[in-house]
C-alpha positions as CSV (number, residue, x, y, z in Angstrom):
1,X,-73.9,26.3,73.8
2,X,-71.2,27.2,70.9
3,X,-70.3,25.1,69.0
4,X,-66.1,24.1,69.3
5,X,-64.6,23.2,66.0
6,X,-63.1,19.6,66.1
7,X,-59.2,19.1,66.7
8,X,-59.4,17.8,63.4
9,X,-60.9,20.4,61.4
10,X,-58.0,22.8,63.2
11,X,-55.3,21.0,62.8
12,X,-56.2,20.4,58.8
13,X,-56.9,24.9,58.8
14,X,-53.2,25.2,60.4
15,X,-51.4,22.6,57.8
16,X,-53.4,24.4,54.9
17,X,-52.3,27.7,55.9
18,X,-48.6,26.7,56.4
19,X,-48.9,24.3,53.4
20,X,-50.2,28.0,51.3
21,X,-47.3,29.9,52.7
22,X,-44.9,27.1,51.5
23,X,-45.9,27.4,48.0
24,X,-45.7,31.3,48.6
25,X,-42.4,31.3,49.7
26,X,-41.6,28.4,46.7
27,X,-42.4,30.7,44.3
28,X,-40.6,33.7,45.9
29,X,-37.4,31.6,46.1
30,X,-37.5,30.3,42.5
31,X,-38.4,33.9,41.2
32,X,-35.7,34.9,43.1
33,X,-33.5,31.8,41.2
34,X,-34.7,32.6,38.3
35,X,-33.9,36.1,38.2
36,X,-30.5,35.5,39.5
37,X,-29.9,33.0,36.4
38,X,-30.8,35.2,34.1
39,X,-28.5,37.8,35.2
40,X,-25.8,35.3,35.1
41,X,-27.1,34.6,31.7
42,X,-26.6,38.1,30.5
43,X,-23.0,38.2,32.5
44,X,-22.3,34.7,30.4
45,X,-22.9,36.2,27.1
46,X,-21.4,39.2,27.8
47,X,-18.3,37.5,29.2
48,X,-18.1,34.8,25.6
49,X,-19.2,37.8,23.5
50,X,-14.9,38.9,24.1
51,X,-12.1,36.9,23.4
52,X,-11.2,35.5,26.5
53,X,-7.7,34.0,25.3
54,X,-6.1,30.7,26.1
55,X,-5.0,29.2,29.6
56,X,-3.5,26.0,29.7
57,X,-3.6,25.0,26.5
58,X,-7.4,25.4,26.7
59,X,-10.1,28.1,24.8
60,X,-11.2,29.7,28.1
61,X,-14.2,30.8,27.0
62,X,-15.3,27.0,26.2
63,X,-14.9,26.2,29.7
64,X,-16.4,29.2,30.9
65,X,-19.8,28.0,28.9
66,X,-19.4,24.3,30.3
67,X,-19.0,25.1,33.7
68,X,-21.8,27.4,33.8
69,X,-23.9,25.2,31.8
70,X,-23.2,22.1,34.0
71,X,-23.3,24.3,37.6
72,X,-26.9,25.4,36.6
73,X,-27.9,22.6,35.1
74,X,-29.1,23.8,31.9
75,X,-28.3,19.8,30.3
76,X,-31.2,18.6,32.4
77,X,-33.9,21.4,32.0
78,X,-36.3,20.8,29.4
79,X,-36.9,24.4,28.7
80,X,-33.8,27.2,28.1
81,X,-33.3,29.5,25.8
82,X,-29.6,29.9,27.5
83,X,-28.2,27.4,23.9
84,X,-29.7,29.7,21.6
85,X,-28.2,32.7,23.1
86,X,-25.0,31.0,23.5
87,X,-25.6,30.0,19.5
88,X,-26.4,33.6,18.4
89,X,-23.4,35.0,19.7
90,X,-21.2,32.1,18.0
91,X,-23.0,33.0,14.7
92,X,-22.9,36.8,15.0
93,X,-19.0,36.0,16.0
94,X,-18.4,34.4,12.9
95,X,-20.0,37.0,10.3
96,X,-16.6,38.2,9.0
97,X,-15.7,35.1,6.3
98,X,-12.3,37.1,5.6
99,X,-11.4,37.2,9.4
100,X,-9.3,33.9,10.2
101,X,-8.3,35.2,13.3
102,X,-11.7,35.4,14.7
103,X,-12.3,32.0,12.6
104,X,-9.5,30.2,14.0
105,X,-10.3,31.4,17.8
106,X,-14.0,30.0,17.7
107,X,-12.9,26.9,15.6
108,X,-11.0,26.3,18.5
109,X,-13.7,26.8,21.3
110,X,-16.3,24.9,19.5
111,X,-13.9,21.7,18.9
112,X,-13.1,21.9,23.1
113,X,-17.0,22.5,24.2
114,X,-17.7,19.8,21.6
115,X,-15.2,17.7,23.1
116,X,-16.8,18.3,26.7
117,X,-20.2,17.8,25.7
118,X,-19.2,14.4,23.8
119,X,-17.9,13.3,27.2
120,X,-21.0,14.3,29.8
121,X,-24.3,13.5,27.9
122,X,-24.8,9.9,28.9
123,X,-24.9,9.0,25.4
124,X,-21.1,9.2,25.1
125,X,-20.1,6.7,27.6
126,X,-16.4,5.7,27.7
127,X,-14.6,3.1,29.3
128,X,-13.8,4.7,32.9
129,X,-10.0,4.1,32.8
130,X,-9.3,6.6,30.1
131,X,-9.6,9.9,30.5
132,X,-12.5,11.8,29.0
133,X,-12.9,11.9,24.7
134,X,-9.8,9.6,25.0
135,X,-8.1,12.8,25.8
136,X,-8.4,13.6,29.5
137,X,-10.3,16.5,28.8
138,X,-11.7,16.8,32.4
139,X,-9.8,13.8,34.2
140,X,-10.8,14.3,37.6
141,X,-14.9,14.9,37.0
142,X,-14.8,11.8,34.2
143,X,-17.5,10.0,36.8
144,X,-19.5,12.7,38.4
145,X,-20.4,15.1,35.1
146,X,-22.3,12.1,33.4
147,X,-25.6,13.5,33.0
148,X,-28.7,12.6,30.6
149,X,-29.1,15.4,28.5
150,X,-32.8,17.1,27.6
151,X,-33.6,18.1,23.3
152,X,-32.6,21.8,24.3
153,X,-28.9,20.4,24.9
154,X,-28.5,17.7,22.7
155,X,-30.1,20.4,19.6
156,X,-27.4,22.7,21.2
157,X,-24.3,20.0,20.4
158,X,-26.0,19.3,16.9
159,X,-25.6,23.2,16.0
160,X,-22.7,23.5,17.6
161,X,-21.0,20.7,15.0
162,X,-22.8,22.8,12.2
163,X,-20.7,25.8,13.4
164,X,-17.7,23.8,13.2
165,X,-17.9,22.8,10.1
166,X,-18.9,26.1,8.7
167,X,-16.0,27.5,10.5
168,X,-13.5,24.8,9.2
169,X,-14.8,25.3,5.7
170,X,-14.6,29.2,6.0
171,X,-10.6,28.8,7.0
172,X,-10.5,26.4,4.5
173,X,-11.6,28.3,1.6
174,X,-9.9,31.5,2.5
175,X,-6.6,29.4,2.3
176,X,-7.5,27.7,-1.0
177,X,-8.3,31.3,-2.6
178,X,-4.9,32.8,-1.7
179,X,-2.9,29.9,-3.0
180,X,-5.0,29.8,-5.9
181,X,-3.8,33.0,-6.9
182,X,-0.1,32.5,-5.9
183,X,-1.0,28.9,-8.5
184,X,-1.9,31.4,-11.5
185,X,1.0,33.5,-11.1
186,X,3.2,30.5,-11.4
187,X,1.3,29.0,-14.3
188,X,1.4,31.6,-16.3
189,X,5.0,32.2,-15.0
190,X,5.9,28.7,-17.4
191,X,3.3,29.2,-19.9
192,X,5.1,32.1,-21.3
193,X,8.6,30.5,-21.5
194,X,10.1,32.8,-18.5
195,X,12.1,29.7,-17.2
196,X,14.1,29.2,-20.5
197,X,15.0,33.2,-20.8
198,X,15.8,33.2,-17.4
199,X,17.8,30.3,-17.6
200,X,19.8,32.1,-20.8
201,X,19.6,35.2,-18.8
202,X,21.4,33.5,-15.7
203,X,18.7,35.0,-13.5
204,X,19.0,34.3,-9.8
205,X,17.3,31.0,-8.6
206,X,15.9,33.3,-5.7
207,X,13.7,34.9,-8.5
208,X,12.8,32.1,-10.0
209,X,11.1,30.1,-7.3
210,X,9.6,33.6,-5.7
211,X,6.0,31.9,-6.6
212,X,6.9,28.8,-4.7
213,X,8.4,30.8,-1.4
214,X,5.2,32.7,-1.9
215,X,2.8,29.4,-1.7
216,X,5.1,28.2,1.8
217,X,4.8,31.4,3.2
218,X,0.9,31.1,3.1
219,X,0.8,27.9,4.4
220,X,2.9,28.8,7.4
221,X,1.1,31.8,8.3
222,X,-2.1,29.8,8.6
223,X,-0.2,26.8,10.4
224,X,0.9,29.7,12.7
225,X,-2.5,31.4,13.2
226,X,-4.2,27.9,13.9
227,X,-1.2,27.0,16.2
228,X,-1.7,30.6,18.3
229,X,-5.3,29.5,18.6
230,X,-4.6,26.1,19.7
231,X,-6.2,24.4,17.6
232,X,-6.2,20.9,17.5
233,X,-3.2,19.5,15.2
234,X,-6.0,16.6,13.6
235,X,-7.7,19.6,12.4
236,X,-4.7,21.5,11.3
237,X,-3.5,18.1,9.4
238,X,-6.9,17.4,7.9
239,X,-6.9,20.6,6.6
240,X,-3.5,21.1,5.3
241,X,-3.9,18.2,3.3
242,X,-6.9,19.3,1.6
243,X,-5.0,22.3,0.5
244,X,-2.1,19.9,-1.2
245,X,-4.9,18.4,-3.0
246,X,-6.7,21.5,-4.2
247,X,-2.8,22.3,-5.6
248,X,-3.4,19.3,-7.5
249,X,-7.0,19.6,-9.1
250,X,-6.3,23.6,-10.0
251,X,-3.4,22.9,-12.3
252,X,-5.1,19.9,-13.7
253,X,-8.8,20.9,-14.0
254,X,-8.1,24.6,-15.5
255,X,-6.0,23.5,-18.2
256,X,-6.2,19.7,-19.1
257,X,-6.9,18.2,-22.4
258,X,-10.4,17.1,-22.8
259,X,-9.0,14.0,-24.4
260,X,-6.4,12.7,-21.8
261,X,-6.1,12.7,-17.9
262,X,-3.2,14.2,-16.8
263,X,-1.9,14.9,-13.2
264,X,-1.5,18.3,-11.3
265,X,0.9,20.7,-12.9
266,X,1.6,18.5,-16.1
267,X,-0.3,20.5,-18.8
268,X,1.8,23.4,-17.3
269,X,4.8,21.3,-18.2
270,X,3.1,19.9,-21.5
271,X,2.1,22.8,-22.9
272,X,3.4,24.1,-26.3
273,X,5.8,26.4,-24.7
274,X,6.2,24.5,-21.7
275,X,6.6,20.7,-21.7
276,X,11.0,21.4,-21.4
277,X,13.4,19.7,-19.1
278,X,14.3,23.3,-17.5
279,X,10.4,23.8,-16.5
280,X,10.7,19.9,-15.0
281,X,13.5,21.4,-12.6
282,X,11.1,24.2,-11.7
283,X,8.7,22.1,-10.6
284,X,11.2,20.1,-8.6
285,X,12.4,23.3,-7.0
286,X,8.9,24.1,-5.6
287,X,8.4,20.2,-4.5
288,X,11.8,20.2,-2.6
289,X,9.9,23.7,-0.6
290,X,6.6,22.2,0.1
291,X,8.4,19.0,1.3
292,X,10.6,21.2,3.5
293,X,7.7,23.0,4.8
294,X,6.1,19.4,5.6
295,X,9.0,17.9,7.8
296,X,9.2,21.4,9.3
297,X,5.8,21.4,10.3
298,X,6.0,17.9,11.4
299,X,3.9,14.8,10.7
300,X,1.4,15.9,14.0
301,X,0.5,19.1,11.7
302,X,1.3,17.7,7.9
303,X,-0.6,14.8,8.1
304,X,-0.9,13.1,4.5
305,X,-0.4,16.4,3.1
306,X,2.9,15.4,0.9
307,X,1.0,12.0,-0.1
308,X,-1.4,14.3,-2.1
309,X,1.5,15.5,-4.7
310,X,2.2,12.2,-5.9
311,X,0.7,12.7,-9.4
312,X,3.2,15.8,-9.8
313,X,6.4,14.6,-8.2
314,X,6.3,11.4,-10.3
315,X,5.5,13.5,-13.3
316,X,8.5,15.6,-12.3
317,X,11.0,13.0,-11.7
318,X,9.8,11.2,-14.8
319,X,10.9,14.7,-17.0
320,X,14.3,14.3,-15.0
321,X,14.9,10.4,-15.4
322,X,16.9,12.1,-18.8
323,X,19.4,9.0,-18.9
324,X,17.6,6.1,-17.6
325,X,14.7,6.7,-20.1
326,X,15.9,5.0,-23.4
327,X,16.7,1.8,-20.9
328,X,12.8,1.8,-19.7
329,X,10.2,-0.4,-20.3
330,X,6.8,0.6,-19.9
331,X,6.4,-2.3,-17.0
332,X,9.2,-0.5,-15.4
333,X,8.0,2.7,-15.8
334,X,4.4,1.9,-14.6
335,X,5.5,0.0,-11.8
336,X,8.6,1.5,-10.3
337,X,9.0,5.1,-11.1
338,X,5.1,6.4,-11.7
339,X,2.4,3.8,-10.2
340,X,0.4,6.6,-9.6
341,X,0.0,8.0,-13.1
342,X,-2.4,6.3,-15.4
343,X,-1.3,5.4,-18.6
344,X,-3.2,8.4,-20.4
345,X,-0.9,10.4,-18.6
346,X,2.5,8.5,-18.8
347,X,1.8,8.7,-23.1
348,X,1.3,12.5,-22.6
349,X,4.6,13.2,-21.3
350,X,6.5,10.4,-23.3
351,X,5.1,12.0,-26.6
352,X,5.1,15.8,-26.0
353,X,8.4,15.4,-23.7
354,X,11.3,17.4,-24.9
355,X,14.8,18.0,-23.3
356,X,16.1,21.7,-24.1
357,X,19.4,21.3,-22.2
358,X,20.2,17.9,-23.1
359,X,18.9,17.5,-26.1
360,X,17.9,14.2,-25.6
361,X,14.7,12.2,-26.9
362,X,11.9,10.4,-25.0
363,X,11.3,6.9,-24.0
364,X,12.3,4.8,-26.8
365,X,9.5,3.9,-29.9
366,X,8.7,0.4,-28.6
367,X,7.5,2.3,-25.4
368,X,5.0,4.3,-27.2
369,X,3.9,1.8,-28.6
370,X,3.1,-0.1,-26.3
371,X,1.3,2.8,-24.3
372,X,-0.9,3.1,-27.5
373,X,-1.8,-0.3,-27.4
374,X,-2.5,-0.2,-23.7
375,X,-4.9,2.5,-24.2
376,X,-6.7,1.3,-27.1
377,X,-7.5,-1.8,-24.9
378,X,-8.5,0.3,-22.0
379,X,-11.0,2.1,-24.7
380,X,-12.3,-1.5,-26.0
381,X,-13.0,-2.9,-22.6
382,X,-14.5,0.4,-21.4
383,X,-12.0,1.5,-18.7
384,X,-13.0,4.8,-17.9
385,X,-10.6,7.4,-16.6
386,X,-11.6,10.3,-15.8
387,X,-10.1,13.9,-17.6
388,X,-10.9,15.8,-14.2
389,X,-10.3,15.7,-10.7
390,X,-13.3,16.7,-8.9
391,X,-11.8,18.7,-5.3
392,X,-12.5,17.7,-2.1
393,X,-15.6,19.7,-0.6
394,X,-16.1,16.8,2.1
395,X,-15.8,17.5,5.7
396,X,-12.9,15.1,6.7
397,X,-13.5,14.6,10.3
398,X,-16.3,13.9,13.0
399,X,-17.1,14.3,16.3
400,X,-15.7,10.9,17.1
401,X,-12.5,11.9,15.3
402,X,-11.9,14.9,17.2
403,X,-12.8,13.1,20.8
404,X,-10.4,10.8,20.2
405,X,-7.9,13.3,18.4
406,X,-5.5,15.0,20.7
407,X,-5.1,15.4,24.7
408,X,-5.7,18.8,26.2
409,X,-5.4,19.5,29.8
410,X,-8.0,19.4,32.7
411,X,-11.4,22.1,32.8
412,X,-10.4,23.0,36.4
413,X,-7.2,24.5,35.0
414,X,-8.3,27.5,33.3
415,X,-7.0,30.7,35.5
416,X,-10.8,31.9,36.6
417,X,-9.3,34.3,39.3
418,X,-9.9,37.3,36.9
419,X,-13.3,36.8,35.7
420,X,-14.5,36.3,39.5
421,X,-13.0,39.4,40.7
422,X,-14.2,41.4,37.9
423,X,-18.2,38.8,38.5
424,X,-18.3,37.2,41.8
425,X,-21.3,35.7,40.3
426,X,-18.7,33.2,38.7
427,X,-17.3,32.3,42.0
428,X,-18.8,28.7,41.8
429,X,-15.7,28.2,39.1
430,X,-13.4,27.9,42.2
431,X,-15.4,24.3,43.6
432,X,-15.6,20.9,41.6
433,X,-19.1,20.8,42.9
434,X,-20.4,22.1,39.1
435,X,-23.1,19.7,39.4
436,X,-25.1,20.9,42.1
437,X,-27.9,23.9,42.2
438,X,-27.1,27.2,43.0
């Protein structure tokens, strides 16, 4: 009599069988995933490796990486090489340091896909009555896009702020190396006595100041290109004001006395041929431009920037204080008209000073005096002060600055209609579902 297999042992054979199919069809569908996101991978890079422009207000080619980060939930996975693809192509971007166009456009992306970033990895909770990086950078999702972020992602945000730098040093540096220039020009300019012939010669003020219209004319076209590139005005502000400084440090550090510390631009009015009344007025002329160009760019792009010239527009009015200086006392000189500049400095320009229009002398004897006293006490109690000013190389931001910097306008409001009908495989940018699978 055959045997019959128990309703057990058949049942168990049937659940096996379907259970091994499962798996086999498993696999098939996340091959079939995975392929697909890796195609959409390749369209991702391709898409970011072009300037995609601006829409909104916002770098559309920051959003485009968000969105698709967050609707395939690369944050979460463990394992992705998507960041270091979307890192090469920022780096390979960026491999033209004379190029402030291309500078300026990823400066921009990186500061709003920082911004993004700051706001969904859990880490970065915010109160949830303000609007995301206390900017309202995606409003609506501020709730749902919270997630916990994996190493591959949070690496990814830490390169990403090394990029930013870079590319903020980069702009920068470029700036600082064509002012420098437009700087020697106008020192040697002075040095060689061209303001007193010209002044004999009744040369036209328009030629005269050409060095200083030169200087404004650099900064605006920088405040322009960063503008066009919507770049945030902290960073703008931030970096405009390290340029005012360098101005300062140049014409101190390249030609001050070893012995004395004196301010920007004062050994260029101190010099033998230089230290006049007339070259005073110069300088004035170029202050009363960069403080135009200051209220013209406003205080939201400015920033400090006309706080950094203190040194030289107290130096300056000091040199045109012609009247008034006989009547001074050092208290009032020290703590009314130049509270900035150290003693060292205010002896400098009281004992080299000379008035070639006026022909009038100095602060009066008792006044030197006194500053000669003032500084052999400094000496005996071991003041030190500094002969150089050392520039500023720091990065003068972080990411917390820039979250809480500026408001741009909602992710959902980039224009995406183009990029899906030239890739449907970006149609998932037309749903706020961007955290779900595909």
């Amino acid at each position: 009599m055959p045997t019959q297999e128990a309703p057990v042992d058949k049942v168990t054979s049937v659940l096996v069988k379907d259970t091994e199919k499962i798996f086999s069809l498993t696999s098939e569908v996340e091959a079939l995933q995975l392929g697909v996101t890796q195609e959409n991978q390749e369209l991702l890079v391709t898409c970011i490796s072009q300037n995609l422009g601006f829409a909104g207000g916002n770098p559309v080619a920051a959003c485009l990486i968000y969105k698709c980060l967050l609707h395939w939930r690369s944050f979460e996975l463990e394992e992705t090489n998507i960041f270091d693809r979307i890192i090469q192509t920022i780096a390979s971007a960026i491999e033209v340091p004379d190029n402030n166009q291309v500078l300026a456009y990823w400066l921009s992306n990186s500061t709003m896909l920082l911004k993004l970033l700051q706001h969904t990895f859990t880490s970065a909770a915010i109160p949830e009555s303000r609007g995301c990086m206390g900017g309202g950078v995606v409003s609506s999702l501020d709730r749902q896009m919270q997630v916990e972020a994996k190493y591959p992602a949070t690496l990814f945000k830490q390169q990403l702020i090394g990029f930013l730098e870079k590319m903020y040093v980069m702009i920068r540096d470029n700036l600082k190396i064509e002012v420098f220039s437009l700087l020697r020009l106008s020192k040697q300019y002075i040095r060689h006595g061209y303001m007193t012939q010209a002044q004999e010669n009744n040369v036209p003020q328009q030629d005269l100041i050409g060095h200083w219209e030169s200087i404004v004319e650099r900064l605006s076209s920088y405040l322009n290109l960063m503008k066009a590139n919507n770049t945030p005005p902290f960073l703008v502000s931030k970096l405009i004001t390290q340029i005012f400084f360098f101005i300062n440090l140049q014409l101190l550090n390249r030609h001050a006395c070893s012995l004395v510390v004196i301010s920007p631009f004062l050994f260029i009015l101190l010099s033998d041929d230089c230290r006049y009344f007339v070259n005073g007025e110069y300088v004035e002329t170029g202050l009363a431009k960069l403080k135009n160009w200051c209220i013209e760019a406003t205080d939201e792009y400015a920033g400090s920037a006309w706080d950094e010239l203190s040194h030289i527009r107290q130096a300056a009015g000091f040199l045109q204080a012609i009247i008034q200086k006989q009547e001074m006392t050092l208290d009032k000189i020290t703590r009314e008209l130049c509270p900035v500049l150290s003693i060292r400095q205010l002896y400098r320009i009281s004992a080299m000073y000379f008035d070639d229009i006026y022909d009038m002398s100095s602060v009066s004897s008792d006044v030197i005096s006194s500053m000669m006293i003032r500084l052999i006490d400094d000496l005996t109690d071991g003041v030190r002060s500094d002969s150089l000013l050392e520039d500023d190389l720091s990065i003068p931001f972080t990411v917390e600055d820039l979250s809480k910097s500026t408001e741009q306008g909602d992710v959902n409001d980039i224009d995406t209609l183009a990029l899906i009908h030239e890739n449907p495989s970006f149609s998932f940018l037309l749903t706020c579902g961007e955290g779900s699978s595909s």
